[in-house]
C-alpha positions as CSV (number, residue, x, y, z in Angstrom):
1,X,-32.0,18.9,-13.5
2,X,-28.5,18.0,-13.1
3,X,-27.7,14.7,-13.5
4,X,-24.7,13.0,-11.0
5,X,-22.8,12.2,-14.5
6,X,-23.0,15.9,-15.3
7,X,-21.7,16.9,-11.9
8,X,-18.8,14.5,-11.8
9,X,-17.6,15.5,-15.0
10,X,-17.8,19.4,-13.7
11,X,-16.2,18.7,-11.0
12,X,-13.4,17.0,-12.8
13,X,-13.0,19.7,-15.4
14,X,-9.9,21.0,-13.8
15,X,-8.4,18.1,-12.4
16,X,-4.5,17.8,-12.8
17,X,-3.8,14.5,-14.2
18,X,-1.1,14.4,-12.0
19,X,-0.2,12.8,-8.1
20,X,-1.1,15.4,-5.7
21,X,1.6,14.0,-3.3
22,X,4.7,14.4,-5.8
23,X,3.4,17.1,-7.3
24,X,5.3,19.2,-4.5
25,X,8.2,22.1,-4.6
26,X,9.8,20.2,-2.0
27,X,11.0,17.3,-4.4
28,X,14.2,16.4,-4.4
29,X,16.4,16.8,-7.5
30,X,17.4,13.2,-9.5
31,X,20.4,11.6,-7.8
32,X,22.6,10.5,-11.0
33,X,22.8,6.9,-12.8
34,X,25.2,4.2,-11.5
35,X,27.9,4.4,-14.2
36,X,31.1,2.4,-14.7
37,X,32.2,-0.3,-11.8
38,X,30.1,-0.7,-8.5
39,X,30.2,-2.6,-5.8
40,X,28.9,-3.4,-2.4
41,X,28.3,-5.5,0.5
42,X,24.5,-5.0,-0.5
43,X,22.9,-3.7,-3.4
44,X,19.2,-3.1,-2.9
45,X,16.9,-3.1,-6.2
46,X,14.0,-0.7,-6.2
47,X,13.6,2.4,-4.0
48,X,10.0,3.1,-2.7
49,X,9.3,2.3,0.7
50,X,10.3,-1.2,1.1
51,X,13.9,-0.6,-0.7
52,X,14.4,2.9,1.5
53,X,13.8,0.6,4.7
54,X,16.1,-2.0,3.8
55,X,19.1,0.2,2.9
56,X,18.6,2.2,6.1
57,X,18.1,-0.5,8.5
58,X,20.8,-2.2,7.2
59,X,23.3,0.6,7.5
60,X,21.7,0.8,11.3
61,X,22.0,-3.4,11.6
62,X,25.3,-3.6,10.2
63,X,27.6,-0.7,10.1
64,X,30.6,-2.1,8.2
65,X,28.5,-2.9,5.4
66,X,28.5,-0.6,2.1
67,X,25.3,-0.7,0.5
68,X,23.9,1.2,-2.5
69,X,20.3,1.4,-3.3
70,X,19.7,0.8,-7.4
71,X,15.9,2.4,-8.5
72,X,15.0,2.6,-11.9
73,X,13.3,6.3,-11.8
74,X,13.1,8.2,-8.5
75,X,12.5,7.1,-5.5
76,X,9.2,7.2,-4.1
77,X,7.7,8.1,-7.6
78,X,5.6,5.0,-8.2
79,X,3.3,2.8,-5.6
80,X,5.1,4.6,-2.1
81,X,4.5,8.6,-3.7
82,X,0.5,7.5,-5.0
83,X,-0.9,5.8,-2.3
84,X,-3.9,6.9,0.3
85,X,-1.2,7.6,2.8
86,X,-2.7,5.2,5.3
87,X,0.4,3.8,7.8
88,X,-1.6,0.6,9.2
89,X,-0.4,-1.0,12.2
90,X,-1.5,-4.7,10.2
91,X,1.2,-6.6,9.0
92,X,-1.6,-9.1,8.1
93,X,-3.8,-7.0,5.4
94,X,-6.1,-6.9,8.4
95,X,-7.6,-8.4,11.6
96,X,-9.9,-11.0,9.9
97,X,-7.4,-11.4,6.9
98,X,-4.8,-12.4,9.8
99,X,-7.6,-14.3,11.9
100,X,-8.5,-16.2,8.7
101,X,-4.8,-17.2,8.1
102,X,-2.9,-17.3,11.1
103,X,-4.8,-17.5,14.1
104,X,-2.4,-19.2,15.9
105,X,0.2,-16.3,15.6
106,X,-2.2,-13.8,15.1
107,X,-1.6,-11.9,18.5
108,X,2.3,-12.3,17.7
109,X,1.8,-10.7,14.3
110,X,-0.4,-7.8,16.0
111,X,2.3,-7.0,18.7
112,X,4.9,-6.7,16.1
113,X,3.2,-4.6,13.8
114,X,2.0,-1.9,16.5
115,X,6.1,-2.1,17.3
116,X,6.7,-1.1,14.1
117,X,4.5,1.5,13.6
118,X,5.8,3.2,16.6
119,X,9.7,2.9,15.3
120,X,7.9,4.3,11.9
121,X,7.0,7.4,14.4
122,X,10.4,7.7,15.7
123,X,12.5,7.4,12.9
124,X,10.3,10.3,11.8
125,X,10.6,12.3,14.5
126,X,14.1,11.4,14.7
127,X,15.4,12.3,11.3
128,X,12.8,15.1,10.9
129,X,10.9,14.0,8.6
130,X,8.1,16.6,7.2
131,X,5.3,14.7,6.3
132,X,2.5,15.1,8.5
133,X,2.8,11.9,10.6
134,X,-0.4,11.6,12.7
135,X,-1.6,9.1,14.5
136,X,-5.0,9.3,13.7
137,X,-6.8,5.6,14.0
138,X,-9.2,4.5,11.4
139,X,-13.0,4.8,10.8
140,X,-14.3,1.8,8.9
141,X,-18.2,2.3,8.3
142,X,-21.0,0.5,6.9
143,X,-23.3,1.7,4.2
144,X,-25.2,-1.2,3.8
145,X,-27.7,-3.4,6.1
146,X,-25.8,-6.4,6.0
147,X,-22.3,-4.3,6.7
148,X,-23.6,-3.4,10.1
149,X,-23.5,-6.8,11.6
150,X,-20.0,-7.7,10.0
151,X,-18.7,-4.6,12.1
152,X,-20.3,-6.1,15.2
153,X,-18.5,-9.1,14.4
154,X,-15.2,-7.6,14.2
155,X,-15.6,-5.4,16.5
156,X,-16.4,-8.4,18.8
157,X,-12.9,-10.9,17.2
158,X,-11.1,-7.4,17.4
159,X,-11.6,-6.8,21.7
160,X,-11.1,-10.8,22.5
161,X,-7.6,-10.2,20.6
162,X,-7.0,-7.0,22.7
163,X,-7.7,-3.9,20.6
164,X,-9.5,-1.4,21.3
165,X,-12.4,-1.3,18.9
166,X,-15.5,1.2,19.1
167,X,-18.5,0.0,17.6
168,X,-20.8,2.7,16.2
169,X,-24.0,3.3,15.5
170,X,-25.5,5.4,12.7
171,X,-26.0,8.7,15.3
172,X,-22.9,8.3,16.8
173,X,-21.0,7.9,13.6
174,X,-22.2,10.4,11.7
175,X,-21.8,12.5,15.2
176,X,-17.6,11.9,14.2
177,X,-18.5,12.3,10.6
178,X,-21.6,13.2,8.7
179,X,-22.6,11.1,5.6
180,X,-25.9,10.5,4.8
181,X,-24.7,6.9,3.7
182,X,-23.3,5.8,7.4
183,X,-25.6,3.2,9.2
184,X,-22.8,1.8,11.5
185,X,-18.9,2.5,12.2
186,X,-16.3,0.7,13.9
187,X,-13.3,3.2,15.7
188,X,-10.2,1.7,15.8
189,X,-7.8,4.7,17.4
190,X,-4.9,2.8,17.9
191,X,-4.1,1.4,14.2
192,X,-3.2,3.4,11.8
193,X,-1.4,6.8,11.3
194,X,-2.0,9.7,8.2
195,X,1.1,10.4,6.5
196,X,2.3,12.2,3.9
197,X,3.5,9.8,1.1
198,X,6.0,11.4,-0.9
199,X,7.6,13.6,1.4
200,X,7.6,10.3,3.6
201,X,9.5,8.5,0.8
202,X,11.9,11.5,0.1
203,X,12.6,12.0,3.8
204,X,13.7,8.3,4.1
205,X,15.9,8.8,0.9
206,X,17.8,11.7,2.8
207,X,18.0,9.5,5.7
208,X,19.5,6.9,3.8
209,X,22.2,9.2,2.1
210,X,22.4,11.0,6.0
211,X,23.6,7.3,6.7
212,X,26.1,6.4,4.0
213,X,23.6,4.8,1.4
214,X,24.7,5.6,-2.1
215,X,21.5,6.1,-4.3
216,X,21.5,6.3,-8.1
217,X,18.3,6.9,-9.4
218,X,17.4,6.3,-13.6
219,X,19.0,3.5,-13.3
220,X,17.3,0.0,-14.1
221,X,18.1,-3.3,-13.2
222,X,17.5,-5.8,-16.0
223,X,19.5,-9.1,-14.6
224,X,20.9,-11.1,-12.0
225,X,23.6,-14.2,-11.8
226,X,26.1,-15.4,-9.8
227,X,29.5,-14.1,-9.7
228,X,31.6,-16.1,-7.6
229,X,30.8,-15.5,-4.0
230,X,28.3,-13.0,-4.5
231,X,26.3,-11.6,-7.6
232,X,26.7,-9.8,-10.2
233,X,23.9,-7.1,-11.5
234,X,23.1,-5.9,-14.8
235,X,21.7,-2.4,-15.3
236,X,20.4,-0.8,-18.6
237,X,22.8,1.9,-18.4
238,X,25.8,-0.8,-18.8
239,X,26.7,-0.3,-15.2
240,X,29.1,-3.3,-13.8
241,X,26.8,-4.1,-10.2
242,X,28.9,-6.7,-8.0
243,X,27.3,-7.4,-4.7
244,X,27.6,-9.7,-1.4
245,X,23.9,-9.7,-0.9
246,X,21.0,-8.4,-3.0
247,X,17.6,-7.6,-1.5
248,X,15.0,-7.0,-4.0
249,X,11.9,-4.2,-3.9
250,X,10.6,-3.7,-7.1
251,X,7.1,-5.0,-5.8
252,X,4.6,-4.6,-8.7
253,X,7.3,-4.3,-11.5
254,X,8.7,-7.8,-13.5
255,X,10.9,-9.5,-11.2
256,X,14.2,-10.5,-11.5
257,X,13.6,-14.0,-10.2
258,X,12.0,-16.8,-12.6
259,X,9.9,-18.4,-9.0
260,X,8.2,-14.9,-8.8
261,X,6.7,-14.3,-12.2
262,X,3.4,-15.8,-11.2
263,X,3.2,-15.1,-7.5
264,X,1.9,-11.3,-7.4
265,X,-0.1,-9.5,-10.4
266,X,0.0,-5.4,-10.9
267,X,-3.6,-3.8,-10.5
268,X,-4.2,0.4,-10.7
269,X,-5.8,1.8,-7.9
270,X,-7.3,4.8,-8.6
271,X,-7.1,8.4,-6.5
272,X,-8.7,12.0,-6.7
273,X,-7.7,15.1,-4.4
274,X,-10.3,17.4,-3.9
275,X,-9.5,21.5,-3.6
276,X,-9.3,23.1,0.2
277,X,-12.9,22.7,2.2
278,X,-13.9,26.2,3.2
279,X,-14.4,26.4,6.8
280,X,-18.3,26.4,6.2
281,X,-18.0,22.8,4.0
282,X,-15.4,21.5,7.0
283,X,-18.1,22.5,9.4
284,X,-20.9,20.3,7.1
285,X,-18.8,17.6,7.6
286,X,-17.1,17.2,11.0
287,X,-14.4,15.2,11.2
288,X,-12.6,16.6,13.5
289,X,-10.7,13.6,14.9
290,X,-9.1,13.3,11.0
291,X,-9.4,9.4,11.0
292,X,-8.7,7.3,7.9
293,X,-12.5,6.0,6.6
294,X,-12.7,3.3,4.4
295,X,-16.0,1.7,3.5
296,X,-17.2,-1.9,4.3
297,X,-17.6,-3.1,1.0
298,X,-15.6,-5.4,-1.8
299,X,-15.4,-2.9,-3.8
300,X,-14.2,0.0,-1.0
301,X,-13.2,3.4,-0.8
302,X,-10.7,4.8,1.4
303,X,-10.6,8.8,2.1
304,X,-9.0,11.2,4.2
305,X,-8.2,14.5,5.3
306,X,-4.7,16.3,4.3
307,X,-3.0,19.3,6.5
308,X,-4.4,22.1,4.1
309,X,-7.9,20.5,4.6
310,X,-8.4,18.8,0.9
311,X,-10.3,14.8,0.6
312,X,-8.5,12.4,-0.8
313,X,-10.4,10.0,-2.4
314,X,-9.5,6.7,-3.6
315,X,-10.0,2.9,-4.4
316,X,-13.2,1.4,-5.8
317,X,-12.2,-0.2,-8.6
318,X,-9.3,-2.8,-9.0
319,X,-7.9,-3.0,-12.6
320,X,-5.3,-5.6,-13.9
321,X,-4.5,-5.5,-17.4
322,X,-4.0,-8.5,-19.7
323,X,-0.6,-10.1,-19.5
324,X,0.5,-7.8,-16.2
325,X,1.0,-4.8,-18.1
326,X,1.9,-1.8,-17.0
327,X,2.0,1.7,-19.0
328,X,1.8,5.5,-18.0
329,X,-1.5,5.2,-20.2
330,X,-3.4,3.6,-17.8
331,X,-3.2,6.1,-15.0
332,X,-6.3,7.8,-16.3
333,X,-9.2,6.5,-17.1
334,X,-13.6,6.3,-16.6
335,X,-12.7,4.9,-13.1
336,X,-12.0,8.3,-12.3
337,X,-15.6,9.9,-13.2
338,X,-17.0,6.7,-10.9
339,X,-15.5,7.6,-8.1
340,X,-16.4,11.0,-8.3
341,X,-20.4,9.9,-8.9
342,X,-19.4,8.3,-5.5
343,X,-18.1,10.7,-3.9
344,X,-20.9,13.2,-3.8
345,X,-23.4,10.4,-3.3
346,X,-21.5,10.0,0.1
347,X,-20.8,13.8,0.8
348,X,-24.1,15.4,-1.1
349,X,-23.5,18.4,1.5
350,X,-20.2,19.3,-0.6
351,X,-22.1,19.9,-4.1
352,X,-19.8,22.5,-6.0
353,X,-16.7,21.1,-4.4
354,X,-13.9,20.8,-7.4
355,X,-11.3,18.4,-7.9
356,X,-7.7,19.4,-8.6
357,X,-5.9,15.8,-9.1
358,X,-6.6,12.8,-10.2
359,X,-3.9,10.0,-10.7
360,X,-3.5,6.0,-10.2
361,X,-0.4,3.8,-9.2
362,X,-0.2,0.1,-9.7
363,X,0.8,-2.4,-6.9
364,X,1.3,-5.9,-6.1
365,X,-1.4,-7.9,-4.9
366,X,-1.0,-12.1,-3.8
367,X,-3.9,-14.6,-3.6
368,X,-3.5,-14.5,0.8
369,X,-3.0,-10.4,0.3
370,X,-0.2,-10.1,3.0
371,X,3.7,-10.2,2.0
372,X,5.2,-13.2,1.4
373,X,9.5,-13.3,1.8
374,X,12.1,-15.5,0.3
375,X,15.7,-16.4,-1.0
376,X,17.3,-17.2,-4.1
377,X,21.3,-17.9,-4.9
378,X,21.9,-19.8,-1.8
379,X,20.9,-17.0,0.5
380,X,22.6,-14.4,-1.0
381,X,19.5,-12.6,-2.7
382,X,15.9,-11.8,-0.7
383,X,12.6,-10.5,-1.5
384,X,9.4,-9.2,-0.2
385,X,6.8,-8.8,-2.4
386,X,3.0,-8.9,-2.4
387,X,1.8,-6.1,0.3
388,X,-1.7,-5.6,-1.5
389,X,-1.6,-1.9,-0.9
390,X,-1.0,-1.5,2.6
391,X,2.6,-1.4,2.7
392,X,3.4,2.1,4.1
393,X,4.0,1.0,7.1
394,X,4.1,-3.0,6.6
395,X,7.5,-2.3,4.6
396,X,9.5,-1.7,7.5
397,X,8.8,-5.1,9.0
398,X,9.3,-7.0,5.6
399,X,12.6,-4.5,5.1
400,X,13.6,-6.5,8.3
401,X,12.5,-9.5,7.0
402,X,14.8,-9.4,4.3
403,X,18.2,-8.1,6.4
404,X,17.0,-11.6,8.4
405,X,17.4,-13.9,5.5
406,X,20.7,-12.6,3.9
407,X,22.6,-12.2,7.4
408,X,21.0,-15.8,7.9
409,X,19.7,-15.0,11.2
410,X,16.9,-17.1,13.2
411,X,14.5,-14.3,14.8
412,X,11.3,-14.1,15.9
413,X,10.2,-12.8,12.6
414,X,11.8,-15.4,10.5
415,X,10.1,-18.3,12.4
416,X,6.7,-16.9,11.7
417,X,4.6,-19.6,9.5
418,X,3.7,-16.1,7.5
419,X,6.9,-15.6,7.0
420,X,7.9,-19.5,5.5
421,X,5.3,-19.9,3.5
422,X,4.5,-18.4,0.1
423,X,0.8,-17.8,-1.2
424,X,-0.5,-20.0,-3.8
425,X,0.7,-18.7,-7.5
426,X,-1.8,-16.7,-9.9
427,X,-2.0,-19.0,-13.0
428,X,-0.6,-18.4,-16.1
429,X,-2.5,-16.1,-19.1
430,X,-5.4,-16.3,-20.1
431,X,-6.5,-18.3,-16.7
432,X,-5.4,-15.3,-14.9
433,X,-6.9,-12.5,-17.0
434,X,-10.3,-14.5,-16.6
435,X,-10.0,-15.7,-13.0
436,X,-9.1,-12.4,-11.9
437,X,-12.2,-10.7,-14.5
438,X,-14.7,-13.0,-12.7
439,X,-13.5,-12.7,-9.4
440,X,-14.3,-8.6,-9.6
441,X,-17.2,-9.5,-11.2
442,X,-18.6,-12.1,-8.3
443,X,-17.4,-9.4,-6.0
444,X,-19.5,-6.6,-7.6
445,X,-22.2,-9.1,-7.2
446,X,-21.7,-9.7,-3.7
447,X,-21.8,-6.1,-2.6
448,X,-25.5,-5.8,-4.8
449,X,-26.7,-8.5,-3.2
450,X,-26.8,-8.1,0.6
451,X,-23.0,-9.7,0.8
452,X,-24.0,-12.8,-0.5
453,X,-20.6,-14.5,-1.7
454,X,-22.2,-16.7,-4.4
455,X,-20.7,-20.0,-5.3
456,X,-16.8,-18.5,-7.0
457,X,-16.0,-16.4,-3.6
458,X,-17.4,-19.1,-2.0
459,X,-14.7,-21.6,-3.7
460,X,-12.0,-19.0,-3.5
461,X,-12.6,-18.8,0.5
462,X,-12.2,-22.7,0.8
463,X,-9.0,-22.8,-0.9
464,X,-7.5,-19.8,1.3
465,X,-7.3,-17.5,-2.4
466,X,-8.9,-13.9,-3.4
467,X,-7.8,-10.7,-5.3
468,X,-8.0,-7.4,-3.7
469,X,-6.3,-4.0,-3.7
């Protein structure tokens, strides 16, 4: 007999360790390295999702300005081309995140990030972007007893906020999508849109350069200081960068501020891509609404359907490695196998199925999980950092954020108690190698044991702090 080790490791066999989503003939070639003297009203550092939003917008917000957009590789290669593709309407890492942390502007925080969304669907449609923008809602389900009755309870917070929020049961939820493992769901079809992650991030890049935005990719930032009335920018290509205002996006990657070094920590998330469903496994399976699932657990999974019919399959497992290191060797790994074990267990029906990629991407995560924004240099530099893997669409908000601070604007968004306060800091190694080792562990626990949080969650949830992908 076939053991589910055995069948995971078939079904890997031929698995591209490569990102489905870039791995695409539709990629745009490198735009070259900053060389020699540059300078703008606004030089924006990194250029995935929340740098490509900022140099837009700003050309949009303030058409005088110049601005040029610095990224180290090419854009949209790292967290904004590897992700689940998952657009959520949240600005708040969720409803009960939001609830837990802001209740008082909660409503406020929702209404502006359904706005935003819907400009995210325009700007598409406007510039013509090709990447399969759907607005599909989300299916979150429950797989364990105790899972059930925290749907009902969200479901229940969810309608007394004003969202429309279907609650499930095992029937009618396997009746939208058929796993064996569903006891519950909860259908949210107003908050969150499927897209397309690369060619998202590459049809932003054109829109930038459509705009005016001058983009050179391979080109590093290594350092910041003053320089008179603005700032001056060092590059590892010996590029001379002088700028009136600097917004920063480098997200999971060292920061160029001192004050930020212990306020996020990089973690892998880890993805597969399964080949094209015949029309006889689609049919097993349902799904013909093509909502985003994720799973009720700690420890989750997120999956979805792409245009040609494949599953993509990610999450699970949240790694950080000692010291914040990142490397291109840790993109593959046993997580990979894991999920695979998991994904059969939850589609047994697909048995034979094969997978053809299998790839991870690090992001930022914070202790409250949700962005958190700030200045530096007297105003003249801003950041947004911290999005704890939903940033698709959250991005465009803090991308506004950010074009707030520097223009030194009062708005509705910058009086936001989310906005004006920061998240407690991760400590400093080896606390944080161990805290954030435990806190996986307890987590683990929690899922085995009927959601028990055990005494460490329980401490973490006085003091407002967690870790989580």
């Amino acid at each position: 007999m076939t053991s589910s080790a055995d069948r995971s490791v078939r079904a890997l066999a031929t698995a591209e360790p490569a990102v489905f989503w870039l791995d695409d003939d539709r990629a745009p070639e490198p735009l070259p390295p900053a060389t020699g003297a540059v300078e703008a009203d606004l030089v924006v550092v990194g250029g995935g999702y929340s740098g490509l939003w900022t140099a837009l917008l700003a050309r949009e917000r303030h058409p005088s300005w110049s601005v040029v957009l610095l990224e180290a590789t090419r854009c949209g290669d790292q967290a904004s081309g590897r992700n689940g593709g998952f657009a959520s309407a949240s600005l708040t890492h969720g409803f009960g995140n939001g609830l837990a942390r802001w209740p008082d502007e909660l409503d406020m925080l929702d209404r502006m990030g359904a706005e935003n969304l819907a400009e995210i669907g325009r700007t598409v449609a406007e510039h013509g972007i090709d990447c399969d923008w759907r607005r599909t809602g989300e299916l979150g389900v429950a797989t364990q007893p105790h899972q059930v009755d925290e749907l009902e309870e969200a479901a229940e917070q969810l309608r007394a906020h004003g969202h429309r929020a279907e609650l499930l049961d095992a029937s009618a939820v396997r009746g939208l999508v058929d796993s064996p493992t569903y006891l519950a769901g909860l259908h949210l079809p107003d908050e969150t849109a499927l897209v397309e992650p690369g060619r998202l991030a590459w049809g932003l890049r054109q829109a930038c350069l459509d705009a005016g935005v001058v983009i050179h990719e391979g080109t590093r930032v290594t350092g910041l200081e003053r320089a008179g009335a603005g700032v001056r920018l060092t590059t590892d290509g010996g590029a001379a960068v002088r700028a009136g205002r600097v917004a920063l996006a480098t997200n999971a990657f060292p920061p160029l501020l001192r004050r930020l070094r212990l306020m996020t920590v990089p973690v892998y998330d880890y993805v597969l891509m399964t080949e094209p469903l015949s029309a006889a496994q689609r049919a097993s399976i349902g799904w013909e609404g093509r909502q985003g699932i994720g799973d009720a657990a700690n420890l989750f999974h997120y999956y979805r359907l792409t245009r040609d019919d494949r599953i993509l399959w990610g999450g699970y497992d949240a790694i950080y490695h000692y010291g914040s290191r990142i490397a291109p060797a840790y993109e593959q790994g046993a997580t990979h196998e894991l999920l695979a074990r998991h994904f059969f267990e939850t589609f047994p029906q697909l048995e034979g199925l094969s997978f053809t990629h299998r790839w991870a991407g690090v992001i930022d995560t914070c202790t409250r999980f949700a962005a958190f924004f700030g200045t530096a240099y007297d105003g003249r530099v801003a950041y947004a950092a911290g999005y704890t893997g939903l940033g698709v669409a959250a991005t465009r908000f803090g991308a506004q954020v950010m074009l707030d601070l520097l223009a030194g604007e009062e708005t509705e968004r910058t009086r936001l108690a989310m906005v004006r306060r920061k998240p407690v800091p991760f400590p400093p190694e080896p606390l944080r190698y161990a805290g954030i080792g435990l806190t996986r562990r307890a987590l683990a626990r929690s899922d085995a044991r009927g959601g028990r949080r055990g005494p460490w969650l329980a401490t973490l949830d006085r003091l407002g702090l967690g870790f989580d992908s």
